[in-house]
C-alpha positions as CSV (number, residue, x, y, z in Angstrom):
1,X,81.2,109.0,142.7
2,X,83.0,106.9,144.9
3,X,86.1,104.6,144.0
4,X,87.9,101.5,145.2
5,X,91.4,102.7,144.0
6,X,93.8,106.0,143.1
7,X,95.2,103.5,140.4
8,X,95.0,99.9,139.0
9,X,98.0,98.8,137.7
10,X,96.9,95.9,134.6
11,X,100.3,93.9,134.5
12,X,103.0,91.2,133.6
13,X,105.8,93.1,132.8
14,X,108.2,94.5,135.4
15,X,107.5,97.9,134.6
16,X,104.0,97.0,135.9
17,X,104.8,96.4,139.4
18,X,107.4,99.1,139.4
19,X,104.4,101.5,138.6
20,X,102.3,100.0,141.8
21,X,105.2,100.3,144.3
22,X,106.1,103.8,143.0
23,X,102.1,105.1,143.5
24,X,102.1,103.3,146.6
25,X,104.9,105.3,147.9
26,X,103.1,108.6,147.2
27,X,100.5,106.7,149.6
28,X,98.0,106.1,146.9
29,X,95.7,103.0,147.2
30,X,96.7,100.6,144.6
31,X,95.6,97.5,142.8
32,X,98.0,95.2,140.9
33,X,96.1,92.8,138.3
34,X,98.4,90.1,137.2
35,X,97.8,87.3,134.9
36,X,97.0,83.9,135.8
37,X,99.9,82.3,133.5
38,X,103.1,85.3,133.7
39,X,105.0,85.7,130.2
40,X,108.0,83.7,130.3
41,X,109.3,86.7,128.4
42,X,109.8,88.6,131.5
43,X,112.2,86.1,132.8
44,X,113.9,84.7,129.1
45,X,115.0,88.5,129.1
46,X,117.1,88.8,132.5
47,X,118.9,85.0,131.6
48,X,119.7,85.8,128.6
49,X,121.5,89.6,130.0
50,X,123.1,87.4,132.8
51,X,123.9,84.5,130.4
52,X,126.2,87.4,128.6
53,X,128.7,87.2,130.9
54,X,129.4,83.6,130.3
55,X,129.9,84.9,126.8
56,X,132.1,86.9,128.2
57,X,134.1,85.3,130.9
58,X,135.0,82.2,127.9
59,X,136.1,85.1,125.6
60,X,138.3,86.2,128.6
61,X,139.6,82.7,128.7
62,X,140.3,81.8,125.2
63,X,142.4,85.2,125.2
64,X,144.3,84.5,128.5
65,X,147.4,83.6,126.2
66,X,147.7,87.0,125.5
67,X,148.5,88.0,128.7
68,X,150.7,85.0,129.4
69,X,148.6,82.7,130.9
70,X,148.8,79.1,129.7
71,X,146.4,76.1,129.4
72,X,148.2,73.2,131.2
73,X,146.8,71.2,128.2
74,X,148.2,72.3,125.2
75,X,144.9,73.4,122.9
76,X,142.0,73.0,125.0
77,X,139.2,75.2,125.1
78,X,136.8,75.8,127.8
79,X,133.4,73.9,127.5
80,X,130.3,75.4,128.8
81,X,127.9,73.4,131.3
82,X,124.8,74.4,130.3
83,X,122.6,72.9,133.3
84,X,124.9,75.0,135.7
85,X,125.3,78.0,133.7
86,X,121.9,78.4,133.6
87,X,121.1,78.1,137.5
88,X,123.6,80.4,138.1
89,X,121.4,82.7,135.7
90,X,117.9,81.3,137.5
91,X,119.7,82.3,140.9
92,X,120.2,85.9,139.5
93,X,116.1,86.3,138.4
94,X,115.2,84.4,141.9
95,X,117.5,87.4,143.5
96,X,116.5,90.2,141.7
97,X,112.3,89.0,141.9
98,X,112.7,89.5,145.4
99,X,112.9,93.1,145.7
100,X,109.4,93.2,143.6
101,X,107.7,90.1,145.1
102,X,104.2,90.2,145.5
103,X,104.7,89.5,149.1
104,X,106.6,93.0,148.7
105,X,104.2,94.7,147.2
106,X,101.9,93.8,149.6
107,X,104.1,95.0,152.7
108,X,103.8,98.4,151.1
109,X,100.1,98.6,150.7
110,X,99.7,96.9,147.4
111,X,96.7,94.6,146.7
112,X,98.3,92.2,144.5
113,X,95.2,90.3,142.4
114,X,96.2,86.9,140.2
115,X,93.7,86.6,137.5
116,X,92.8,87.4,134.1
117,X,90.0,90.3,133.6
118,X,89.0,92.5,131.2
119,X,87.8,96.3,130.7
120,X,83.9,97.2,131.6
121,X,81.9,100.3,130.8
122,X,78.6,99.9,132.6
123,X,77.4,101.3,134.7
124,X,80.9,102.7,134.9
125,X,84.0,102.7,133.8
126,X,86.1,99.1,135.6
127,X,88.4,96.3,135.7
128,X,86.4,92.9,136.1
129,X,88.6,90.3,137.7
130,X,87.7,87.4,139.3
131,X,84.3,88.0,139.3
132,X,85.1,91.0,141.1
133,X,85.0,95.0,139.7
134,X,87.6,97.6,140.6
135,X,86.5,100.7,140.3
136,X,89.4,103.6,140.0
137,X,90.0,107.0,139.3
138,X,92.9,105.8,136.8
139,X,94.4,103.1,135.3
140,X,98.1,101.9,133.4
141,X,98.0,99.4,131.0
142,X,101.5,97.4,131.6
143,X,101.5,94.1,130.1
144,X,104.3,91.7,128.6
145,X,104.7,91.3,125.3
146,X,104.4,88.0,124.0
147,X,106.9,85.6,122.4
148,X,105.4,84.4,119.2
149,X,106.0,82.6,115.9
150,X,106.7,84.5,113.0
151,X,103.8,84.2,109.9
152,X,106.6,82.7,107.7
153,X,106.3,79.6,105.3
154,X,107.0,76.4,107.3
155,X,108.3,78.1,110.1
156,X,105.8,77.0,112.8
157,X,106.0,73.5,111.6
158,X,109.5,73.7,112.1
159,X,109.5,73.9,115.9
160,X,111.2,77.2,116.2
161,X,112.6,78.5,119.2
162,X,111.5,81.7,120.9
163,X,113.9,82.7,124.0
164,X,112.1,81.2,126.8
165,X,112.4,77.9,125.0
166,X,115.7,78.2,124.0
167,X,117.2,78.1,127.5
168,X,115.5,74.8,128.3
169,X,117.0,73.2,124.8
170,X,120.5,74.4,125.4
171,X,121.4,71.6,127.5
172,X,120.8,69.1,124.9
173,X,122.2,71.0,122.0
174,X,125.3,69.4,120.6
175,X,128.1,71.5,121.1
176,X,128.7,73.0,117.6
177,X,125.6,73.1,116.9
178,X,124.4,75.5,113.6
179,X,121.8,77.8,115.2
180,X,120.3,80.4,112.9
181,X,119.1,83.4,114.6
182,X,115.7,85.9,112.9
183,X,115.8,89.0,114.4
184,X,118.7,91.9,113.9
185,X,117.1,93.8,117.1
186,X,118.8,94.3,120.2
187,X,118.0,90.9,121.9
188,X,119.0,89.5,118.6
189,X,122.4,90.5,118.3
190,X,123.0,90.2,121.7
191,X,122.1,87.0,121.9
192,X,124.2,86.0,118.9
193,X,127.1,87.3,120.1
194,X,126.7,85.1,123.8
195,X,125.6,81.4,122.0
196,X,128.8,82.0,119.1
197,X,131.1,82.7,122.4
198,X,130.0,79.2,123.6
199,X,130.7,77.4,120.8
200,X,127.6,77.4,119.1
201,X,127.9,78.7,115.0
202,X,125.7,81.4,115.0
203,X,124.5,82.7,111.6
204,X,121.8,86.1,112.2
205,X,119.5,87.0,109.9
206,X,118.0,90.4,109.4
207,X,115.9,91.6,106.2
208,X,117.2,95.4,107.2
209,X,119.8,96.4,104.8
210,X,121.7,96.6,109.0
211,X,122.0,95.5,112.4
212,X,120.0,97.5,114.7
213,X,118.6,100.6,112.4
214,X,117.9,103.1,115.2
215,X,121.6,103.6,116.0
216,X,124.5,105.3,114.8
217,X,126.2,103.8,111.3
218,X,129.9,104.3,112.7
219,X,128.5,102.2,116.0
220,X,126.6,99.6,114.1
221,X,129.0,98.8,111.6
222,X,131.9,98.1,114.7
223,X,129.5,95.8,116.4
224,X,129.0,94.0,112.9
225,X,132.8,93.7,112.6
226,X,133.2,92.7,115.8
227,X,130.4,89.9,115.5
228,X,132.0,88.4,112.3
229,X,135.7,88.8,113.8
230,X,134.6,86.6,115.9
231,X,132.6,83.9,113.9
232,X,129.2,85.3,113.4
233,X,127.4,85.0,109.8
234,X,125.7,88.1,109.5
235,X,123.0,88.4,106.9
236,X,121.2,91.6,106.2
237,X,118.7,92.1,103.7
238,X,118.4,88.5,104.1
239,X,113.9,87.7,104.3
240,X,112.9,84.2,105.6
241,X,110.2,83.2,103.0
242,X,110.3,79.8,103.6
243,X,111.4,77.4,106.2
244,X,111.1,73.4,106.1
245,X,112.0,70.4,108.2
246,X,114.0,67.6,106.3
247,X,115.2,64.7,108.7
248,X,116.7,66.5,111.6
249,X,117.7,69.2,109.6
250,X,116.1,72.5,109.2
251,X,116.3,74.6,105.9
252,X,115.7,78.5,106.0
253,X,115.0,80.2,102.9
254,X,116.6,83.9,103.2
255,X,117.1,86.0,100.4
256,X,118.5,84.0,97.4
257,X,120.2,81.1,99.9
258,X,119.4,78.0,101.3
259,X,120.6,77.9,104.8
260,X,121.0,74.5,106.6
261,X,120.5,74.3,110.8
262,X,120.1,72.6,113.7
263,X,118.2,74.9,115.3
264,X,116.0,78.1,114.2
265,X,115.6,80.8,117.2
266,X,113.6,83.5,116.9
267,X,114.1,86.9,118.6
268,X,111.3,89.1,118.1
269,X,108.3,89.8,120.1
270,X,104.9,90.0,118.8
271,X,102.9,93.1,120.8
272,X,100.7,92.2,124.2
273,X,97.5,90.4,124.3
274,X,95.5,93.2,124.4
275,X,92.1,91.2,123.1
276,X,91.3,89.7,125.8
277,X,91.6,93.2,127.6
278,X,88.3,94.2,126.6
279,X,89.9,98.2,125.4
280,X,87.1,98.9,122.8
281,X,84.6,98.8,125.9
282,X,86.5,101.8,127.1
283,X,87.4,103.8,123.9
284,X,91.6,102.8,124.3
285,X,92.4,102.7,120.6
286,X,95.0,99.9,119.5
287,X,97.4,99.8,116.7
288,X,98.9,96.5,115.3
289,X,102.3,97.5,117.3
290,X,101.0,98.4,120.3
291,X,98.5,100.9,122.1
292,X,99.1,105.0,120.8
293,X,100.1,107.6,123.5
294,X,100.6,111.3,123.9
295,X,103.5,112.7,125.1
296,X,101.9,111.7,129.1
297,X,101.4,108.3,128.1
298,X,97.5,109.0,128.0
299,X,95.6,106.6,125.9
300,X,92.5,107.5,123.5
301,X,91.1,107.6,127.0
302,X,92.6,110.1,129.2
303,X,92.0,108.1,132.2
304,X,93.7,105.7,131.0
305,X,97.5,105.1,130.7
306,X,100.0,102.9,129.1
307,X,103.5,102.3,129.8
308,X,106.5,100.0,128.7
309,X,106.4,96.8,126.3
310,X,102.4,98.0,125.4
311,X,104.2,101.1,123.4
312,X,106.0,101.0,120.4
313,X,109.4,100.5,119.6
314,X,112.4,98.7,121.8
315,X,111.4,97.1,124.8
316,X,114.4,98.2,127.3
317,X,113.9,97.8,130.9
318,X,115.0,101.3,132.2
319,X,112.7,103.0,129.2
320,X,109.9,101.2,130.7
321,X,110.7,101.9,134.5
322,X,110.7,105.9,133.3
323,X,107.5,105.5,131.4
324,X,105.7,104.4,134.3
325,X,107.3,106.8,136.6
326,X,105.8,109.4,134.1
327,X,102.5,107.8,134.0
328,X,102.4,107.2,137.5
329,X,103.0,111.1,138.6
330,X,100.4,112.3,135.6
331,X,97.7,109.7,136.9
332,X,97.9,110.2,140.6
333,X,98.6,114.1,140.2
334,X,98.1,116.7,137.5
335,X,98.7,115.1,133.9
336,X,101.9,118.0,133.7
337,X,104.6,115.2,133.0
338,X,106.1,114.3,129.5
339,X,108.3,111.4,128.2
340,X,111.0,113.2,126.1
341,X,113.2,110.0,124.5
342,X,115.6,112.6,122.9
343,X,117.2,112.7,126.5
344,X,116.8,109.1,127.7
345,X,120.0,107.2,127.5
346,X,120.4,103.6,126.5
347,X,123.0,100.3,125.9
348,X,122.8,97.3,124.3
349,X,124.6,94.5,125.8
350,X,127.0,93.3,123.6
351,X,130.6,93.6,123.8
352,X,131.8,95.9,123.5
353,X,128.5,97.7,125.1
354,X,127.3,99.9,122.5
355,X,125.4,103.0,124.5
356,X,123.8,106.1,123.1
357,X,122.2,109.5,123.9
358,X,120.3,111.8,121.9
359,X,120.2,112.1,117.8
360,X,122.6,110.1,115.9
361,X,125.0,111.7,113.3
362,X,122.6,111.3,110.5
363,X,119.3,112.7,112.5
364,X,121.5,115.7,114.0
365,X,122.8,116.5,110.0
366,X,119.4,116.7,108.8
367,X,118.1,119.1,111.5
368,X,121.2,121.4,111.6
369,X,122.9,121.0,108.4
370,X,126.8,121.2,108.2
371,X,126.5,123.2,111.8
372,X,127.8,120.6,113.1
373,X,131.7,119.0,114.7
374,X,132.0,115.5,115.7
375,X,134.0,114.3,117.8
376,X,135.6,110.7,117.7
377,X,138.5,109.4,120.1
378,X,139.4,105.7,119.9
379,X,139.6,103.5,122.9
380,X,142.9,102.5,122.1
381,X,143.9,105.9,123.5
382,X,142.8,104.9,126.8
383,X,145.1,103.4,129.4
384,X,142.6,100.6,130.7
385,X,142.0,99.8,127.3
386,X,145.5,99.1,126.4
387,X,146.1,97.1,130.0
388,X,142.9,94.9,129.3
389,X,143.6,94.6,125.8
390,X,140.0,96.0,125.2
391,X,140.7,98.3,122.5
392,X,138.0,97.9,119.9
393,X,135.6,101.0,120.6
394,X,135.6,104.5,120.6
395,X,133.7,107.5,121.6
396,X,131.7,109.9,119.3
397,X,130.2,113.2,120.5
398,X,128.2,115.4,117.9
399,X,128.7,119.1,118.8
400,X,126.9,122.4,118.0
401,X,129.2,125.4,117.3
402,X,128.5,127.1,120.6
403,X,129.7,123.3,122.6
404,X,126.2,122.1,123.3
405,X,125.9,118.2,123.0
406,X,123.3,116.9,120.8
407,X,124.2,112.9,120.6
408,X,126.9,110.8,122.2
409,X,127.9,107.4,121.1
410,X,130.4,105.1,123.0
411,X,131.4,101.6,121.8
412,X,133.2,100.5,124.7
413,X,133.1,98.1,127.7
414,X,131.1,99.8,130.7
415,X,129.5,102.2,128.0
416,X,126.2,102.1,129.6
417,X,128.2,103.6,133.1
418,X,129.7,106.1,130.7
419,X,126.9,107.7,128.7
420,X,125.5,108.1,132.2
421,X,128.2,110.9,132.5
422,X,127.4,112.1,129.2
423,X,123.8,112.6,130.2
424,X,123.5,115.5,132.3
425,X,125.0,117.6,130.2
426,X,122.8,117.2,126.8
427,X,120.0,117.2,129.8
428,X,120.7,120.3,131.4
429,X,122.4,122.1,127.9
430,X,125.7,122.2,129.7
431,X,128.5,122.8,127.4
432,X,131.2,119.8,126.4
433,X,134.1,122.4,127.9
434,X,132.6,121.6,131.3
435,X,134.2,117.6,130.9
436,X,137.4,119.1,130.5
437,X,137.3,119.4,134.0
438,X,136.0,116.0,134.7
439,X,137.7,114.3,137.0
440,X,138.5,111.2,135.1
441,X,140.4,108.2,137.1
442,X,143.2,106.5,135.3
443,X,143.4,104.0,134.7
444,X,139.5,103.9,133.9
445,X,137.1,104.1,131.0
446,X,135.9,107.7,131.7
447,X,139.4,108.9,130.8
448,X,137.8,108.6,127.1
449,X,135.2,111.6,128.1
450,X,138.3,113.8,129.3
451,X,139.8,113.2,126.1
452,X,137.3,114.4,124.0
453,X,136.9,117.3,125.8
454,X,140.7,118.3,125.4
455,X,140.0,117.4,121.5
456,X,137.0,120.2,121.4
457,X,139.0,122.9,123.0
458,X,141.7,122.1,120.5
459,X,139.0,122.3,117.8
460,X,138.2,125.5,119.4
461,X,141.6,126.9,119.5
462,X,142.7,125.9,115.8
463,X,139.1,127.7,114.7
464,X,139.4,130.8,116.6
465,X,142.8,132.4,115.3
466,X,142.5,135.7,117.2
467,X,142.2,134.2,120.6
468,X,145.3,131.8,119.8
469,X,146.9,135.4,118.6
470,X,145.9,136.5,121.9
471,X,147.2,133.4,124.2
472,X,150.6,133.6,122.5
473,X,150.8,137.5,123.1
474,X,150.1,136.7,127.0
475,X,152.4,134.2,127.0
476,X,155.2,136.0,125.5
477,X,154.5,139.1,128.0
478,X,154.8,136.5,130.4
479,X,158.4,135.3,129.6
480,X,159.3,139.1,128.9
């Protein structure tokens, strides 16, 4: 049986046309089907990460008094220009696009195919696209997800605003405009934080009884305090049941109160269009969150693969960049490769930047019981913190007896560049004793990591009695 490809890559999302220029530098023959009309997902996702620093850089402003820095103007605040803002963040999607232009792709080898197709099973296994079938030995799934309205009372009659939307309405928004946010995910909270910074009030709604349930407590509840220290409403436990439109006012219906906005912005995604994809012709189950995998990202089908935003749970870049480098190496080569989450690393872009690795307190006390230290050093014990004035934060590290890492939490500006430290060491079972000798630059955020590790040899020393017996004899033979 002959085939037109080693792999066809079905796409939309980035992760997509990361997978076909990673199997076409192991010299594979690869096809790229993208969609006729591209999620504006894809791109709502990188503004809104750039748009953070704008968030950031008025924050900066407002608190240049601190630092003795005055406003000629006695009281004035700075005032965000929406239309420029947001082509500065355009420019920074037009930048980064170019590195995985379809132009490229095709300069490595890639056939890059515009057009919506679908699954086929006869006479074999294919991807119908433009009238055309590709036939191939395997194929990855890689899709966007897409940006939908919520099935809530009202709510689409309201106009809501997804995130692609939202960036085109900002301009027109009145300054102090009452935005209420659905969604206490990641792009949620970040995004809360970001529109309250530039002036916007900002109330978030989640019908969690938290923010952001896969984390740490000690790291959700900081990021909480943080939001409302600084003028966010948050809600939790708080389910929209009913939204109307009365005038130009919107009324949301969460929990037991009537809220009153401007605007209503959604931030959740609904799952990929994977209808139109044909999958029951080839046997790829689906689930109402996304398309089920083993641990090498093989669907129902063994030949074929799924990767990124077509998976369950969050959607973050880098997770779906190592999910198609997975898929990719099992589909071109022996299917040996496995995802393992428990030692992928991640940050959510708020600020501070809260960044984690491995099992949180709660998962790591109900697999090893009280055999357990954590570790927890404030930022405000770190030089740079203290000369920025950046010192809401800390580190948490959850120990075994024998100094294995099994999670690390950092609240903390340049987390996500920290708990890439923390990394190889919960990867590779080093022990935490071994970032005592880090060699941490002051003044600079990694002095944090150094710190803990001088805390766990203290813990060490105060547990173990008869070596601290045994360093004081030394030491006194030494003076004798």
């Amino acid at each position: 049986m002959r085939f037109d490809y080693d792999l066809v890559v079905i796409g939309g999302a980035i992760a997509a046309r990361h997978a076909a220029l990673t199997a076409a530098l192991w010299n594979a023959r690869v096809a790229l089907v993208e969609p006729l009309q591209p999620s504006p997902g894809v791109d709502a996702v990188t503004i809104q990460q750039a748009l953070k620093y704008v968030g950031q850089t008025v924050r900066q402003v407002q608190q240049a008094e601190a630092f003795g820095i005055h406003s000629p103007r006695e009281g004035s605040h700075p005032v965000v220009n929406w239309a420029e803002a947001l082509y500065w963040a355009q420019g920074v999607v037009t930048n980064l696009e170019e590195g995985r232009s379809p132009t490229v792709l095709a300069a490595h080898g890639v056939d890059v195919i515009v057009g919506n197709g679908e699954f086929c099973r006869r006479p074999r296994v294919g991807f119908v696209v433009n009238g055309r079938v590709l036939r191939s030995r395997r194929y990855l799934i890689a899709p966007a997800t897409r940006q939908t309205i919520l099935p809530i009372d009202g709510l689409a009659q309201a106009n809501p605003l997804t995130l692609s939307a939202l960036w085109k309405s900002l301009p027109s928004l009145k300054p102090t405009a009452h935005l209420i946010l659905i969604g206490g995910n990641p792009i949620g909270v970040e995004l809360a934080q970001t529109l309250n910074r530039c002036g916007f009030q900002v109330t978030l709604l989640t019908n969690r009884d938290r923010l952001l349930p896969q984390e740490d407590l000690d790291a959700v509840r900081l990021i909480q305090a943080q939001l409302e220290a600084e003028g966010v409403e948050v809600l939790t436990q708080a389910e929209v049941t009913q939204v109307r439109q009365l005038g130009a006012q919107k009324w949301v219906q969460a929990g037991t109160r009537a809220l009153e906005a401007d605007e209503i912005i959604v931030a959740t995604d609904s799952p990929p269009d994977f209808a139109s994809l044909n999958l029951t012709a080839v046997d790829v189950e689906v689930s109402a969150r996304g398309i089920p995998v083993n641990a090498k990202l093989q669907t129902s089908n063994p030949r074929i693969y799924a990767c990124g935003e077509a998976l369950e749970g969050y959607s973050f870049a880098h997770i779906a960049q190592y999910e198609a480098d997975i898929a990719v190496r099992n589909a071109l080569f022996f299917p040996r490769f496995r995802v393992n989450y428990a030692l992928m690393p991640w940050a959510i872009a708020t600020d501070p930047t809260l960044a984690h690795i491995g099992l949180t307190e709660a998962q790591a006390r109900k697999q090893y019981g009280d055999r357990l230290t954590v570790l927890y050093q404030p930022l405000k014990r770190v030089t740079k913190a203290q000369m920025q004035g950046n010192t809401t934060g800390f580190c948490k590290l959850i120990v075994r007896p024998d100094g294995q890492l099994v999670g690390a939490h950092i609240v903390s500006p340049e987390a996500e560049e920290l708990i890439g430290a923390i990394a190889p060491l919960i990867r590779h079972n080093y022990p935490l004793q071994d970032l005592e000798f880090f060699p941490a630059i002051s003044p600079g955020w990694s002095e944090i990591l150094h710190l803990a590790a001088l805390q766990w040899r203290q813990h060490q020393s105060d547990r173990n009695s008869v070596m601290g017996e045994l360093r004081e004899m030394w030491f006194n033979w030494r003076r004798s």
